[in-house]
N, C-alpha and C positions, 0 to 999 in steps of 0.2 A: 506238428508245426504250429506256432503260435500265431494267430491272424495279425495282422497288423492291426495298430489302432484307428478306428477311424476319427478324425476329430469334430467338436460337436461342432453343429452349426449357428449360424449368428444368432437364430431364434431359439435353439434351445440352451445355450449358452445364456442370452439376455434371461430366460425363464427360471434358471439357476442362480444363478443370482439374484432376481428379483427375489424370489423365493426365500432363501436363505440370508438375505439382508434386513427382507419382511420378519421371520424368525426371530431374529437377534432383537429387533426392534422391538416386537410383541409381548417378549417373554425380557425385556426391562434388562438386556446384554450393553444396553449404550445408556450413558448417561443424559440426560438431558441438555441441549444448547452443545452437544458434541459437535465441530467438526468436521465434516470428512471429507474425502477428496476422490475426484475421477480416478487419478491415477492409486491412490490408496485402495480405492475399492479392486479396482482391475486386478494390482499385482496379489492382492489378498484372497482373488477367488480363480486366479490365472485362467482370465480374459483379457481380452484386445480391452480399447477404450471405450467400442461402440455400443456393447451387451451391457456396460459399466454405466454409462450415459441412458440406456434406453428402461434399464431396472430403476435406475433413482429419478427419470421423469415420471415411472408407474406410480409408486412409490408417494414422490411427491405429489400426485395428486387423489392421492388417498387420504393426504396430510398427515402420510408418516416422518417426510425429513419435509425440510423449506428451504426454498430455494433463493436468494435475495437477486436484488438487480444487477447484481456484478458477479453472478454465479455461485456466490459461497452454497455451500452445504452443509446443512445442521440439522438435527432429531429437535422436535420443537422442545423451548423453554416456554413452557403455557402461563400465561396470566391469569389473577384469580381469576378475572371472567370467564374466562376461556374452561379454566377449571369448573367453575361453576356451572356454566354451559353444556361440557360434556357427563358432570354427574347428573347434571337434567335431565339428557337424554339416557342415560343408562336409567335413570328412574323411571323413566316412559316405557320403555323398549323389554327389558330383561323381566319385570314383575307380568306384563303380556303375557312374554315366550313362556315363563314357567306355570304362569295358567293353562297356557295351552298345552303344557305338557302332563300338565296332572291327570286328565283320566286316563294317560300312556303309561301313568308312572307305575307297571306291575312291580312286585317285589325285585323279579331280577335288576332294573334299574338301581333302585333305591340299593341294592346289597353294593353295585356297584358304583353309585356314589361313597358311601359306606369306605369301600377300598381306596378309592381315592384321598377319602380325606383322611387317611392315615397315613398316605403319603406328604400332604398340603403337613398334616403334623411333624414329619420326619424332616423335612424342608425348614420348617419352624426352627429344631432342633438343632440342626445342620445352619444356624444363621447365613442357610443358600436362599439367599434373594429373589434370584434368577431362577431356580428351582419352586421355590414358593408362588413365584407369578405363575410359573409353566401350570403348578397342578392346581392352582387356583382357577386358574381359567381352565382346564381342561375340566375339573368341578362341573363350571357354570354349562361351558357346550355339550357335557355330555347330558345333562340333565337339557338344554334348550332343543337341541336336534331331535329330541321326543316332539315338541309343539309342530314337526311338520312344518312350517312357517319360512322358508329359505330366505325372501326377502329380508324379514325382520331378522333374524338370524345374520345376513348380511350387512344390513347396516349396524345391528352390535359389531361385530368384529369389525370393522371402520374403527367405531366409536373407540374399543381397545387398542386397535394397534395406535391410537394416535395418541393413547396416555401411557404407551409401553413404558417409555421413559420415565415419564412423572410417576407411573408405580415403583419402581426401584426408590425414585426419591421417598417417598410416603413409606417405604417399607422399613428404611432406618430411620424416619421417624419416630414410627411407633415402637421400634425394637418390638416386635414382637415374641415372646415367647411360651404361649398359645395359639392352638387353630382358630380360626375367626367364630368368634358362639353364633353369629348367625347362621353357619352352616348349620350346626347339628336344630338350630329353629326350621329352618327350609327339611331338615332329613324327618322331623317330627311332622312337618305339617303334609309334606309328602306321604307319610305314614298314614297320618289320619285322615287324609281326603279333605285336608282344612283349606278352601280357595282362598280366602280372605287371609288368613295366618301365611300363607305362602305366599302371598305378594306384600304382605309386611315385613317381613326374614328378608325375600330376594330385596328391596328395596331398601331395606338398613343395612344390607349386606355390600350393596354396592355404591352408596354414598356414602355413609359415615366417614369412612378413611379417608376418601377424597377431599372430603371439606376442611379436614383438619391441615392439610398444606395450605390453605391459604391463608397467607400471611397476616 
């Protein structure tokens, strides 16, 4: 006999959704200055209204979507400043974590960055966008969660999920159709034990593209 289902509840429900709306956001699945709606989100992730309102206030103030004074809901459209402000902080934050990850970084890492970025290439190939972001960032955490560092670690992923969207836009910008050369600089200087040469890689790795959106 087949158990009944039980249905989830309002909190894990809200947590499912936040989740998976975070996701889409992260890995550049929404365009920038999108839209969205209470009732949109609910029917698309079959929730009530209340998990749907309680995921996009999380959300919202992590500064993944904006919320306006007459409740609209949007994935932010960033101004240069704004751009320029958050390649800041990625230049502050990320060249850190990969210092702190370098005397972690044994071989097994580096092979398994290595793997990755044959996928961030296959992505390339694949003119998948959304794909490209996913293993680009997975790249960047999996090499950062060696620094041991949660906090800083946390406040990058802030920093990302709030340019999810502006990375989609930058990505047809550049058409790209090579893996980023800074990677294989970071996988060289990882190699050599180079501190200095690793936090020049991770830092041209993670601004260069960004500054090129602004207008």
């Amino acid at each position: 006999m087949i158990p009944p289902r039980v249905p989830a509840t309002p909190g894990a429900a809200h947590d499912r959704v936040f989740r998976a709306l975070r996701t889409r956001i992260l890995h550049g699945q929404v365009e920038p200055g999108t839209t969205l709606t209470l009732r949109g989100i609910a029917r698309d992730f079959e929730v009530s209204m209340t998990p749907a309102r309680e995921a996009v206030r999380r959300l919202a103030s992590e500064g993944a979507l904006s919320l306006s004074a007459t409740g609209r809901i949007s994935t932010p459209l960033l101004s240069n400043e704004r751009i320029e402000e958050l390649a800041t902080l990625r230049a502050l934050l990320e060249p850190e974590l990969a210092s702190r990850a370098l005397p972690r970084a044994h071989f097994a890492l580096i092979e398994r960055l290595e793997t990755i970025n044959l996928g961030v290439s296959q992505m390339v190939a694949r003119h998948d966008a959304s794909g490209y972001i996913r293993m680009n960032l997975e790249f960047h955490r999996t090499l950062y969660l060696r620094a041991q560092s949660p906090a800083i670690l946390a406040m990058t992923e802030t920093v990302w999920l709030q340019l999810g969207p502006t990375m989609r836009a930058l990505y047809g910008r550049l058409n790209r159709t090579d893996p980023p050369m800074h990677h294989r600089l970071i996988l060289a200087a990882l190699k050599a034990g180079d501190e200095p040469g690793l936090r020049l890689a991770v830092r041209g790795d993670v601004t260069k593209g960004l500054r090129l959106l602004k207008a």
